[in-house]
Structure formats: structure tokens, C-alpha cells
N, C-alpha and C positions, 0 to 999 in steps of 0.2 A: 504494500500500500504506500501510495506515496507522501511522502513528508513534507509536502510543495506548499510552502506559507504564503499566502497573497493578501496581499496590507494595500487598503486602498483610504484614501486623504482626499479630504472634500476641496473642488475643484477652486483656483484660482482664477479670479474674478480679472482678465486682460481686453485688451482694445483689439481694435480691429489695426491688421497690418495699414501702414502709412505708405506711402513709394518706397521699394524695397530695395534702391539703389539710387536714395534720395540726398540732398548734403549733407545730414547727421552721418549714414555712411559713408559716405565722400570722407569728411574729415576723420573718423576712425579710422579708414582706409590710410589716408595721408600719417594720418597721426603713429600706426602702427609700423609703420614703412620708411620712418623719417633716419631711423640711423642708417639701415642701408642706402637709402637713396644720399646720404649728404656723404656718404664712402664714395657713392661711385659719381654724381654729379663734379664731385671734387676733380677727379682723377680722367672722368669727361673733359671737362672744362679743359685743364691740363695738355689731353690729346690735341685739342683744336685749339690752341691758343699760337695766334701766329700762321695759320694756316687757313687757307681759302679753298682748297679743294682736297676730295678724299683719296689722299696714295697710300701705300705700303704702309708708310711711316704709321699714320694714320690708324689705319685698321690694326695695324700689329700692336700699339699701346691701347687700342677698345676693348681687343684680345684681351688683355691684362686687365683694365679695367673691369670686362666681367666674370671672368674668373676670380678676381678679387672680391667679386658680390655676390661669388657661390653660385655662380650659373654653370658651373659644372663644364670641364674643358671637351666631352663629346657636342654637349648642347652650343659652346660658345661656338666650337669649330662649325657647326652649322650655319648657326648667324654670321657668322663672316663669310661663309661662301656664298649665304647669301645675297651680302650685302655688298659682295666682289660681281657679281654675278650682274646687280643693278648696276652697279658702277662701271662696269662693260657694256653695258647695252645703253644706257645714257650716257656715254661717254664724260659727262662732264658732271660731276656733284659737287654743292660747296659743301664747305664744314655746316654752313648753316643748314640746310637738309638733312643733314646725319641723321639727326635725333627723330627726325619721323619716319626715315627708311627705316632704323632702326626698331621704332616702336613696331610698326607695319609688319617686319621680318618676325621678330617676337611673337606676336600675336598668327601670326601666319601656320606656326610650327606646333600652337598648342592644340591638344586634343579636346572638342566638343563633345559632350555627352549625349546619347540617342537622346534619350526622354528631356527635356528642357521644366517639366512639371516639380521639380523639386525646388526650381528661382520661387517661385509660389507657395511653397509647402504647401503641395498638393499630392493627392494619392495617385498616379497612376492609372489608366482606367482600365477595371477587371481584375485589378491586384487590390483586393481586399479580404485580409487585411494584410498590408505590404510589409514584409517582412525583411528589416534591416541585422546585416552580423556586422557588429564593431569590433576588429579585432586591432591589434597591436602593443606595443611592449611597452611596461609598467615606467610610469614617469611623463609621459607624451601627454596627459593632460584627456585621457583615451574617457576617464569615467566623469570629468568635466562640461567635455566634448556632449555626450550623450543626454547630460542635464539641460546642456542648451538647446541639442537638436528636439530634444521632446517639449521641449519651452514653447518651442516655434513653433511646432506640429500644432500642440494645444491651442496657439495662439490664432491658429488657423481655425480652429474649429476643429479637431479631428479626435477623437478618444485614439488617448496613446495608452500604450503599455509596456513597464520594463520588465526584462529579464538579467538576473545579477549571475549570470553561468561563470563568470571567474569565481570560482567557489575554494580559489587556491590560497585567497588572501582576506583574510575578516574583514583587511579593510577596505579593499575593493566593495564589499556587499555593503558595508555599512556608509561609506559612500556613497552608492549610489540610490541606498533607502533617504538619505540625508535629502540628496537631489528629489527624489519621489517626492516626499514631505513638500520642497520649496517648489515645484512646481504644480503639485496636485494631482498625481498619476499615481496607480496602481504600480509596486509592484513583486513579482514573482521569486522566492529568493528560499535557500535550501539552508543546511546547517555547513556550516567550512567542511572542506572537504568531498563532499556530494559531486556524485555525477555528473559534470559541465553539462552533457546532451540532456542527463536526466532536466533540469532546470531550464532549457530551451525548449526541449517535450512540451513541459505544463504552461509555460508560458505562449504556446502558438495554441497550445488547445485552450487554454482560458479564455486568448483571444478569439477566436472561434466563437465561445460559448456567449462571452462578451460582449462579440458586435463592434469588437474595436477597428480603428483602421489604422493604424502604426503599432506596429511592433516592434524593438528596440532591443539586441541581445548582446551583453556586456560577456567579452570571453578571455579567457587568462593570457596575458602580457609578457609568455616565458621563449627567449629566444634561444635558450643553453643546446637543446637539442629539438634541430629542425624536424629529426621525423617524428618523432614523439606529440611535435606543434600538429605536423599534418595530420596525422591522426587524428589528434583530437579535435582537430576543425573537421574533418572527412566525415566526425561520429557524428554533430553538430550537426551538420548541411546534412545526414541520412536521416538523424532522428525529426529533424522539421520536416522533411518532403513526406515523413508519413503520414500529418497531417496538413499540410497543404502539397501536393506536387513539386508545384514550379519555385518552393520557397528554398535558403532566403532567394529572393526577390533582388537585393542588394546585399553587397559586402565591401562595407567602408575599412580604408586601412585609415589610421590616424597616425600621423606626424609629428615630431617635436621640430620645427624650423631651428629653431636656435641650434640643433645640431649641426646642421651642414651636411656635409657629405656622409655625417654616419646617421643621415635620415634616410639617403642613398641604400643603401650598406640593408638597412630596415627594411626597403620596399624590398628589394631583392629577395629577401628571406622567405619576408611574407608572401610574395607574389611567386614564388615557386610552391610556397606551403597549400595556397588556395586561390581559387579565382577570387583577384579582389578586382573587382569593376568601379572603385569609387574612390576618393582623396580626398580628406582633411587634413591641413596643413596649422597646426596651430605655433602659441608663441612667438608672434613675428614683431609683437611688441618688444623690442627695446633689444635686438640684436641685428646685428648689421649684416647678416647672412640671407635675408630675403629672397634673392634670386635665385635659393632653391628649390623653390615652387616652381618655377620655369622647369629650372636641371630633372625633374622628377617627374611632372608631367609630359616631359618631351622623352626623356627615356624609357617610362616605361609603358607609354602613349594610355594613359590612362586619366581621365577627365580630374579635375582638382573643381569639387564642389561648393564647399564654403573654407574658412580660414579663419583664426584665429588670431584678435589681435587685443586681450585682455581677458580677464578672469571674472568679469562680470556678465550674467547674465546673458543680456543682451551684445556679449561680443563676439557672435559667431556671426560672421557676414558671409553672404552670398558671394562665391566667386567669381567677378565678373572679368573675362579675361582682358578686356578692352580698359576697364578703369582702372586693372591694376597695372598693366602696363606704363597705364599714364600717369599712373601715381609713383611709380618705380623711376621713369626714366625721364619724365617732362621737362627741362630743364629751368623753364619759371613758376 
């Protein structure tokens, strides 16, 4: 019989979404973005300073410059063939153009998501109830993440529900019952130790019984030994298709940006361990490595959904790839 606790907290009383890529975003965005972008606007500037048109010289200190901003030396070598590529076929560029070809090439290389219905926190249509696996390793900000993403569901209108399947860490579950409480959702959570699948099980079939339309599965953060991980994601994705099929639905890896390249180093892991189709990219407040959201999404061409750029609340933003480009690279 199962031991499956479901703890539900009377609903939070929120507004209706406002424009959801409006200036209060704007300026988060900016504001989260500000140490990397004043690293690399610096050492921009630097490259074209004295210089009226785009040559070697040129290009080979941009190289530098974004590698220095953790755009990751595959992703950078792209942008510059890119951006070699223009400069041949227009034969002529000033330094003043740089920074829009520049943005333009960027944005050109990142990967868009099929479904576009998650800008909205919206279900999907005929995935009900849609079924999210959040997986990644302990410190990323992975059980934070999930408090905000079900904030927004709620805020949408949508009856959300967690499930706390990292059942490796007390304080993983008590975490994210902390989140449940502040946002006003149900959720699903076993004694430490418990079956991970067992606790994804009850939580899709609650859902089910429910009538929910998000479901939210929190799964342990342990990178020591990779087959051991796949496994237990493999039990996880078997034990939910038994009741819904096609579930999960989605499977978000979540990020720590401030690491840089051993964010890299992460997807990698995970992205052999299980199909991840999704990217949160959090922490990009107050580290100057930002252009690893580029390097990540371009390497391992997998879409970057929202982003993280504070520990309140309301700091998860929608990825938009066009505004963060220009909040990256704009030079006024």
C-alpha cells in the first residue's frame, strides 16, 4: 500500500498576467545581465576603437571578447564564420554595423522551441495534464526553479501539482513542500529514501484523479555515477507512461549560469542520461558568464525557455531570444 502523503494549501489569491515581455522584464533582463554585458561591451569597444571597417584584426579580438563572456569557443567559432561570411558578401562593413550583424548572427544560430505555448503558460493542447520532469544537479537552484515555474502556471489559471521524487535529500522535499505552502499547490511527497518512480507514480495519478493541468516532478541532482542517473530517470519516464502514455510531456534540465563551462560539462551528462527537450538557465544575476546561455543552447540545439535572474518569486523570465541578445550585446 502506498505511503504517498498529498498536502494541499488553500490557493493564492494573484492577478492576471500583465505583457509578459513588458519593461518591468526588460529591466530584470538588463539588470541580470549587467556584469556580463559591461565585461564584454568593454573589450567590444576596445576591438573597434580606431577602426572603420571589419578585418582580421577585428574579428580575431571579438573572438576573444566572446569567449571571455563564456560563449563557448565551438559557439564563438561559428559566429565568426558567420560574421566572415557577411563581410565577404558585403564586401564593405564599418565597425559601426558590427554590433547588429553581430546580434543578427547570434540570434540566427539559437534553437526555437516546436510548441511556443509555454511564452503564455499555457497547456498544450490535448496534453492534459502536461507533464513536466525537472531534472539536474543539487545546487542549480533546480527546487527554486520549480516554485517559480508552478507560481506562473497558477498565475495563469491552471491547477498545478508537485511531485518531490528526489526523495535522496530531506531537504530537497522539505523545500519544495516550503514552495507548495508559498504558492498554494498541492503536493505529492514520500518518507526520505522512497522510490523516486514510486512518488512520480502517485503524483500523475493524483493528477489524473484531480483534474489538474500541470504537473511538476522534482528528481535527484546526483551526477557521481551517470548510469545509475539513467536509470533512474528511465524508471521515472516508465513508471508515468503507465498512466498517461505520451508523458512526461517535457523534461527540463536546469542550469547554474554562474558556472560557465561546467554548466556545459552538466548538459552533457544529462543529455546522454535522458531526453531533455527543455533549458532553464538560472543565476545570471551578478556573474559575468552570461553568454553561456548562447554556448548551450547552440551546442546542444536545445531550446532555452525561461532564465533566471534572482531568487524572488517572480524572477523567472521568459526566454526571449531577440531581447536577450539585445540586452547582452547593445552597445547603448
Amino acid at each position: 500500500m502506498s505511503s504517498c502523503v498529498i498536502l494541499h494549501y488553500k490557493p493564492c489569491i494573484m492577478g492576471f498576467f500583465d505583457k509578459l515581455f513588458g519593461k518591468k522584464e526588460k529591466e530584470s533582463l538588463e539588470e541580470g545581465l549587467q556584469k556580463t554585458k559591461e565585461g564584454f561591451i568593454a573589450k567590444l569597444s576596445k576591438v573597434i576603437a580606431g577602426k572603420s571597417t571589419v578585418d582580421d584584426e577585428v574579428l580575431d579580438n571579438l573572438e576573444d571578447a566572446l569567449i571571455g563572456a563564456d560563449v563557448g569557443i565551438e559557439t564563438t567559432v561559428q559566429i565568426i564564420e558567420r560574421i566572415q561570411d557577411r563581410v565577404k558578401k558585403d564586401k564593405y562593413i564599418s565597425t559601426g554595423e558590427l554590433n547588429n550583424i553581430l546580434q543578427q548572427e547570434i540570434e540566427a544560430i539559437l534553437t526555437d522551441a516546436d510548441d511556443q505555448s509555454y511564452k503564455n503558460f499555457e497547456v498544450p493542447a490535448g496534453k492534459k495534464p502536461y507533464v513536466i520532469l525537472v531534472v539536474g544537479v543539487n545546487g542549480v537552484g533546480k527546487t527554486t526553479t520549480i516554485g517559480k515555474l508552478a507560481y506562473n502556471y497558477k498565475k495563469a489559471g491552471h491547477e498545478v501539482i508537485l511531485g518531490a521524487a528526489d526523495t535522496f535529500r530531506a531537504a530537497a522535499v522539505d523545500q519544495l513542500t516550503i514552495w507548495s505552502e508559498r504558492v498554494g499547490v498541492p503536493i505529492v511527497k514520500q518518507s526520505m529514501g522512497s522510490d523516486p518512480s514510486a512518488v512520480a507514480f502517485d503524483t500523475v495519478k493524483s493528477a489524473v484523479s484531480r483534474g489538474s493541468d500541470i504537473v511538476i516532478i522534482d528528481t535527484a541532482g546526483r551526477l557521481h555515477n551517470k548510469a545509475h542517473l539513467m536509470e533512474e530517470l528511465t524508471k521515472i519516464r516508465r513508471v508515468i507512461s503507465k498512466v498517461i502514455p505520451d508523458a512526461p510531456h517535457e523534461v527540463v534540465l536546469v542550469l547554474d549560469g554562474s558556472t560557465g563551462q561546467n554548466a556545459i560539462e552538466q548538459a552533457r551528462h544529462f543529455t546522454a542520461a535522458t531526453d531533455v527537450n527543455s533549458l532553464i538557465v538560472t543565476k545570471l544575476d551578478g556573474t559575468a558568464k552570461g553568454g553561456v546561455v548562447l554556448a548551450i543552447a547552440n551546442q546542444f540545439q536545445i531550446p532555452v525557455k525561461f532564465i533566471g535572474v534572482g531568487e524572488k518569486i517572480g524572477d523567472l523570465l521568459i526566454f526571449d531570444k531577440h531581447e536577450f541578445v539585445d540586452s547582452l550585446f547593445k552597445l547603448q
